[in-house]
N, C-alpha and C positions, 0 to 999 in steps of 0.2 A: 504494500500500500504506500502510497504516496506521502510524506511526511516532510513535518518543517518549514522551514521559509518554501521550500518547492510547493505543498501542500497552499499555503498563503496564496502564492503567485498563481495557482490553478483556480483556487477561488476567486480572487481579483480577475480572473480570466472568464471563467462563467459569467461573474454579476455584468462585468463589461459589455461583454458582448452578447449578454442576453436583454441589457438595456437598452445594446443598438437596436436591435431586432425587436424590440418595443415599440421605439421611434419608428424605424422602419414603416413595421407593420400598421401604425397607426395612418402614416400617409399612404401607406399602399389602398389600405380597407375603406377609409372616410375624408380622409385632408384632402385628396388631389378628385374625389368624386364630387365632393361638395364645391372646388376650385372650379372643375369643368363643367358646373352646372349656374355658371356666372356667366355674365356676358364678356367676352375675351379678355376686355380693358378691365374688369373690374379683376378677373382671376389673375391676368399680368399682373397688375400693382400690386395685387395679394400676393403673388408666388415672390416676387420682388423683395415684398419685402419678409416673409419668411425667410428668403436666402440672405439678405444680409442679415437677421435676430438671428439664425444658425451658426454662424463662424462667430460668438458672442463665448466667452468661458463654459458657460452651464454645460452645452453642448459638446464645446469642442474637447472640455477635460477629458470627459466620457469618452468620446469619439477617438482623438487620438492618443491619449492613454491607453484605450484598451489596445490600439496599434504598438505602440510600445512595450504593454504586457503580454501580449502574443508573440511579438518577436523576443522578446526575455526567454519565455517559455520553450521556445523554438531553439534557440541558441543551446540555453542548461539541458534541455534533452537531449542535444546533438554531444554535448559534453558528457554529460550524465551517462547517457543511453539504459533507462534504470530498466529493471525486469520488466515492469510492469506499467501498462499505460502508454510504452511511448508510441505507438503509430496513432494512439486519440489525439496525442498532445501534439504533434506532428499535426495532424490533420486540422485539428481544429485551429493550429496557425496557422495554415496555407487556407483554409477556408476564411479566417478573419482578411488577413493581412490583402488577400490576393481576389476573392469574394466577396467583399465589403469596402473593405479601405480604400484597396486599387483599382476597381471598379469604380468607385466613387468619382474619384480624379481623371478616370479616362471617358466616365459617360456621362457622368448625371452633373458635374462641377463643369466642363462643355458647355452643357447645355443650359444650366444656371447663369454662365457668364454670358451668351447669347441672348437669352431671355434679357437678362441685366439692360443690356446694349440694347433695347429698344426702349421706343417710347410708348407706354399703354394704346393710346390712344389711336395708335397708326394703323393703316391697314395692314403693312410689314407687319407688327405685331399678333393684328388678330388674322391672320393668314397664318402665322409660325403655331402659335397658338394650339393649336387643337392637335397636330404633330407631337410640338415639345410635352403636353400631357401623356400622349397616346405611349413616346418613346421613352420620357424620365420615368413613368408610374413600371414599364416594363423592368427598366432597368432595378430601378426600386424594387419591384420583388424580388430578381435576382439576389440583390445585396441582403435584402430582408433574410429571406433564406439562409442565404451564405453564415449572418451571423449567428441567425437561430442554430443552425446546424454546427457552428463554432461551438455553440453553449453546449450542446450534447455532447460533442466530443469531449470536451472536461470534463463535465459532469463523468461519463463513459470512464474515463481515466482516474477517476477517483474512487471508484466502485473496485 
């Protein structure tokens, strides 16, 4: 079994990234439904200004902390290499890090700064509009998952 400060790091590794996959799942199921059920300009301004209150502390400790305690994780296993647990511990960093995190930055932060760069009220806008929902909510599940499925592998590795 899993013990010690390593034990610590796997639970700070669960709560983390099972709190993404909270957030996640919240915009996946209701925040971006109730967004696309606005008329372009108003869901724009809104999505707008979610994204910048997002990169705000509350958020991003969470966010990229757990990117940091996954790759912790990932490292001390590869050191470690303990009896028990390590392809969870393994898995469930390459699911954070690389299914959430890096995801995030190659699909859905794109597309956030796109959105950004318009002005609500344009026809560019509500043309981009109904796409960037259709494409960030996909990609958001993806990461949703990704995280969820991070939290299991811990969890998996502690048992």
């Amino acid at each position: 079994m899993i013990d010690g400060p390593y034990f610590v790091l796997t639970v700070l590794g669960v709560l983390g990234t099972g709190l993404v996959a909270g957030v996640f799942c919240g915009f996946s199921t209701f925040v971006m439904r109730g967004l696309a059920a606005l008329p372009p300009a108003q869901g724009v301004a809104a999505m707008n200004a979610i994204n910048v209150a997002a990169v705000r502390p509350a958020f991003m400790i969470v966010f990229t902390g757990s990117a940091v305690v996954c790759a912790v994780i990932a490292v001390v296993t590869f050191v470690l290499w303990p009896d028990e647990g390590t392809v969870e511990m393994l898995l469930g960093s390459a699911l954070y890090l690389f299914g959430s995190f890096g995801l995030t930055m190659v699909a859905n932060v794109p597309r956030n700064d796109a959105l950004l760069g318009l002005d609500p009220g344009t026809p560019e806008a509500a043309a981009y509009w109904p796409s960037y929902v259709r494409e960030w909510t996909m990609w958001n599940h993806v990461r949703g998952i990704a995280s969820a499925a991070a939290a299991v592998a811990y969890v998996l590795a502690l048992t």
